[in-house]
N, C-alpha and C positions, 0 to 999 in steps of 0.2 A: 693901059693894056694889062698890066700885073693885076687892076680889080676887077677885070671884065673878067678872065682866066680861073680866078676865083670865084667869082661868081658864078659864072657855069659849074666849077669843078663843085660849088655847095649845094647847087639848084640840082645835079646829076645825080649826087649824094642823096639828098632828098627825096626822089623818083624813086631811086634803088627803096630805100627804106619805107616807101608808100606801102599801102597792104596793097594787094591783089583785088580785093574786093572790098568796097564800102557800102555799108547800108544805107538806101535812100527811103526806106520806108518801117515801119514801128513790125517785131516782130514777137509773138507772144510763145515763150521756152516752157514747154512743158516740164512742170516741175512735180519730184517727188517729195510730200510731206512727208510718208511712212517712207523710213529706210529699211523696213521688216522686210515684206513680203518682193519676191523678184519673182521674174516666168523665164523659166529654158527651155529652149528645144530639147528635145528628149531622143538619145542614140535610140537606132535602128531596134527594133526584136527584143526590149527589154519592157519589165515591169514594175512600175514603182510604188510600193504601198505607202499608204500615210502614216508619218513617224519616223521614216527612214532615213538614216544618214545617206545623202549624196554627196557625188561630185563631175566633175566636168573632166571628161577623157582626157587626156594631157596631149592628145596630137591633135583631135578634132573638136574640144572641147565643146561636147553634148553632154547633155545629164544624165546618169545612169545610178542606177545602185550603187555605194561606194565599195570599192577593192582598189587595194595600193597597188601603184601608186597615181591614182588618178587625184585631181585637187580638191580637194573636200571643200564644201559652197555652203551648206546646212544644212536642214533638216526639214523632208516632203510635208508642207501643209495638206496638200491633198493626195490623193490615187490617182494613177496614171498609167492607162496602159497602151503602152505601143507593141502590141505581141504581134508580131509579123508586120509591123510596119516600117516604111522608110525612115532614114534618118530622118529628124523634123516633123515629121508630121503628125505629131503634138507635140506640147506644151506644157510645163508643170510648173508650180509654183512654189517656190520657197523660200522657209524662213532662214534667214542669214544671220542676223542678230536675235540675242536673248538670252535668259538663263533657261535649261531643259533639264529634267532628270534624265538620265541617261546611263546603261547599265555599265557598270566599272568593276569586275571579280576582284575581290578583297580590297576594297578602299576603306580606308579606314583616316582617323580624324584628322591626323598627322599628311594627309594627303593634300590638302588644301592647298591653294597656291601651284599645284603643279599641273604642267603641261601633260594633255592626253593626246591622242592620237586614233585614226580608226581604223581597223583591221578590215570590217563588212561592214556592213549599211544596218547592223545593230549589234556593234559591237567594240568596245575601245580599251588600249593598251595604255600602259606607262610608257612605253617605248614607241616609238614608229620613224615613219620614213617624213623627212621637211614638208611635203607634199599632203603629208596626213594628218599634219596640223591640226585639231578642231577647237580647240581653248584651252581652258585654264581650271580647274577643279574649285568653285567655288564651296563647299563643304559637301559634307556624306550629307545625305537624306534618309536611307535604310540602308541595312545591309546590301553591296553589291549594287549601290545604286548610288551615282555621282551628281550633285548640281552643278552644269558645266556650264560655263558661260563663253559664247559662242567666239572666236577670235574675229576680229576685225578684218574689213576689207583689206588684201594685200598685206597684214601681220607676218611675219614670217618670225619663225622659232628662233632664238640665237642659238649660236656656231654649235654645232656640238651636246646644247643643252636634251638630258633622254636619250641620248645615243645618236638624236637625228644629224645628218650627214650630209653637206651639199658642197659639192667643190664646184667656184665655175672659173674660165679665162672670158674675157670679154673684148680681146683683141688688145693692141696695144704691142710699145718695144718687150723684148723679153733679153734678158741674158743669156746669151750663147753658150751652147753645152761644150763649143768645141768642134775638131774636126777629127782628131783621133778618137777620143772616148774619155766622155764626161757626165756632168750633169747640169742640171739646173732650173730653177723654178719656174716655172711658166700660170702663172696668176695663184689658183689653190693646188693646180697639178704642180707633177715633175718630169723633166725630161731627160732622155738617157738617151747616148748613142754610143755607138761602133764602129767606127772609122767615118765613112759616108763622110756631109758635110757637117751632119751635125744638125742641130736645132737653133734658128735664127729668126729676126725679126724680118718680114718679109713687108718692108713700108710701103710699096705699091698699090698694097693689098690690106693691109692694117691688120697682119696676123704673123700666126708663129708660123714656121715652116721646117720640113724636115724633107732634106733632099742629099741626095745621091751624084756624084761625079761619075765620069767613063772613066773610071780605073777599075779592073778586073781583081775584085775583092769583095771579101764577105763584109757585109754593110748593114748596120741597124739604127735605126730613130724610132723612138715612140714619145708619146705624153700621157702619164698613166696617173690614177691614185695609189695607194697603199693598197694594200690586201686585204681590208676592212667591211666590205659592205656581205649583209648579210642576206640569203637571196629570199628568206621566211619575213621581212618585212616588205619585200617589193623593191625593186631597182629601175633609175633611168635616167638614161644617156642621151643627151643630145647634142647636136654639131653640125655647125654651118660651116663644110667642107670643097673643097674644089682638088683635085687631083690635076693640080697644073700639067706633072708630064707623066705620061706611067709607062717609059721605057719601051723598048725595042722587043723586051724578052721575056718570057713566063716566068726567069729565075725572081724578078721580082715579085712582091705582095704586098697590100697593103690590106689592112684589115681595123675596125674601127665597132668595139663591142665590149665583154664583157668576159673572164676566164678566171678561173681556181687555182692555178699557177704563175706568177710572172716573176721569171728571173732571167737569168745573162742565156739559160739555155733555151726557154720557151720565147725571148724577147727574139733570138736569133732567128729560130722557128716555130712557128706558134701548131704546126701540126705534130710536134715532139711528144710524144704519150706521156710524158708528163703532164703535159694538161688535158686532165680528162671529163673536164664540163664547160664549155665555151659556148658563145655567141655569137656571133661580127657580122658585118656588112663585109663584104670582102672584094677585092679587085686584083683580077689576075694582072701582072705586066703585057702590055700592049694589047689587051682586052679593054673596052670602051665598060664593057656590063658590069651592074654593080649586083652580085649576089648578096645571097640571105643563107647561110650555115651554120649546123650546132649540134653538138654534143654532150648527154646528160650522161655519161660513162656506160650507159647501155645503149642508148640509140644514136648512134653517128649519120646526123643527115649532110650530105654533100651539098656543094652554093648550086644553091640554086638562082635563076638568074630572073631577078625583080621585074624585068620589063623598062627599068631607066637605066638609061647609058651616065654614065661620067662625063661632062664636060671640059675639057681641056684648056680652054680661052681662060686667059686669067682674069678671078675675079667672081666666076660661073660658079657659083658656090650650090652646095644640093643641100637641105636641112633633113639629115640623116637622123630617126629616133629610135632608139631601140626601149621596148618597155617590158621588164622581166615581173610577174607576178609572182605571187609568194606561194604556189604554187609550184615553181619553174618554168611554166608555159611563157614562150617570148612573144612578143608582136615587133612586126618592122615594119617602119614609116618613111615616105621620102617627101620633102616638100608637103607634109599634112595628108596622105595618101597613104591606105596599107597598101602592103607590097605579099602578093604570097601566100595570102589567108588561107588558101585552100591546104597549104602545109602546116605540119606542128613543130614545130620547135620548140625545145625543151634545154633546161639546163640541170636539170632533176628539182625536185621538191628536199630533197635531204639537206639538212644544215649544212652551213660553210658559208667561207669567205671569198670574196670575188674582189677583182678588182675592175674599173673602167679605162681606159684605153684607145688609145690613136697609136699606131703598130705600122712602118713598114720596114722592109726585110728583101735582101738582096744575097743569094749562094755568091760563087764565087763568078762573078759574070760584070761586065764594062756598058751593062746599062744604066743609065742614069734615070734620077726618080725624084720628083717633087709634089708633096703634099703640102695646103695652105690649110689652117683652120683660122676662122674668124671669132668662133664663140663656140665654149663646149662648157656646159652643165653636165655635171653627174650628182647623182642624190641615192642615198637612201638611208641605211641605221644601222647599228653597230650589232642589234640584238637586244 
């Protein structure tokens, strides 16, 4: 009886571990010999000359003329123009690998070996944002002109190295800030709270969480960076969020962006005029709407209200992206979708430091508040 028992219990094992699907017939994989040349769709209303550095929109990933912080892919073998056309509907083709001359202001011999970066679709820094990656300076060619050799599929810059900048969490246990007021690290971020529950491992959900109790008190959670990133190389925030519960009452907010101050006073309220260039995704207390709000110290635009509600059911996660050009012009994304185009948003163009951010915030009120993040990337450069 005991070998029968086993025997099923191995033959059942076996089943489980079958594939799904077996090939009963010869099938022929198209393969590529040249790893050179690739073809992208090509974003909406843009145009691409040959020569040009590109890259792939970082929420819709179309190919466009490169500006950070979009992912740099290579450089246009051909012309391509989709001027007033739909997303897609052409195709361009580019080279990914190779050595290029490529223009580089004041490079000089002593440059070799290091990492460049691109500003526009012909034009490259010493410095830039993780995202803006493009090789490696194999030697000067002429003045003002780099041999650069293109970085590898999925290369990514080490930590720091040029100033470039990427913090991400990827889910997982985190150490708890506490219930009074603490801190603590939550993957490359840091968490900070103010009474409330504090910052916790939320396992149901395989993410951090920052939630609020019904005690009638001033209550703060956030997970932020350092003050670091600079808004002239391009910045972006991403976050796979769920706003478990957002309270009974407007004294709560939650907000998830991008600001020029963050201390114990802006962290309590983030509309403190202290901070006077901001970005976020924002969510009133017992409001479902997820706005879109910002302030470049002259233009203060009010949330506007994106058109996606917040899901409450746990687990309902929204992939919230915000993407600041160097420039200061924002865009906001939910689930791969702008949200808002028709508005501008700005954080200004003028130097300074920002930091990135997951923010809620409770006056003195007995609602209670829970936010889950699953995964949050921040990037960009020191300067």
């Amino acid at each position: 009886m005991e070998f029968i028992i086993t025997a099923v219990v191995l033959i059942g094992f076996a089943m489980l571990m079958r594939p799904m699907a077996i090939l009963s017939a010869n099938i022929e994989r198209a393969r590529y010999v040249d790893q050179e040349l690739r073809v992208y769709p090509v974003a909406a209303d843009v145009v691409i000359y040959k020569g040009a550095l590109v890259g792939l929109h970082p929420a819709t990933g179309l190919l466009k003329p490169y500006e950070p912080p979009d992912v740099f892919i290579g450089v246009a073998y051909e012309a391509c123009s989709n001027s007033g056309g739909a997303a897609s509907a052409v195709s361009c083709t580019v080279q990914t690998i190779g050595d290029f001359e490529l223009p580089l202001a004041g490079i000089t011999d002593a440059h070799s070996g290091l990492p460049v970066f691109a500003t526009a679709d012909d034009a490259l820094s010493l410095a830039g944002h993780p995202d803006a990656f493009v090789g490696r300076i194999v030697n000067k060619a002429i003045a003002n002109v780099a041999v650069v050799r293109l970085r590898r599929l999925g290369e990514r810059i080490g930590a720091g190295e040029s100033g470039a900048l990427e913090y991400v969490y990827r889910g997982g246990p985190v150490a708890p800030t506490g219930a009074v007021a603490g801190n603590a690290p939550v993957g490359d971020f840091q968490a900070f709270s103010i009474l409330g529950l504090g910052a916790t491992y939320d396992q149901a959900v395989g993410g951090v969480s920052l939630a609020f109790d019904a005690v009638a008190e001033v209550a703060q959670g956030s997970i932020e960076t350092p003050l670091v990133l600079q808004v002239n190389k391009g910045m972006s925030l991403e976050v796979d969020i769920n706003a478990e519960s957002i309270g009974d009452d407007a004294a709560l907010d939650i907000d998830v962006g991008f600001v020029n101050v963050l201390d114990a006073t802006t962290r309590a309220n983030l509309d403190d005029a202290t901070a006077t260039r901001i970005v976020t995704f924002h969510i009133d207390g017992a409001s479902a709407n997820i706005n879109l709000q910002s302030d470049d110290n002259v233009t203060d635009v009010a949330p506007v209200d994106t058109g996606v509600d917040n899901a409450t059911a746990q687990g309902a996660t929204k992939r919230l992206h915000l993407i600041v050009r160097p420039n200061g012009k924002c865009e906001g994304y939910i689930d791969g979708a702008r949200v808002n185009e028709e508005t501008v948003f700005s954080v200004g163009a003028a130097a300074g430091v920002f930091a990135a951010f997951i923010n809620m915030e409770k006056t003195n009120n007995d609602t209670t508040g829970e936010v889950v993040a699953k995964f949050i990337r921040a990037a960009g450069a020191r300067g």
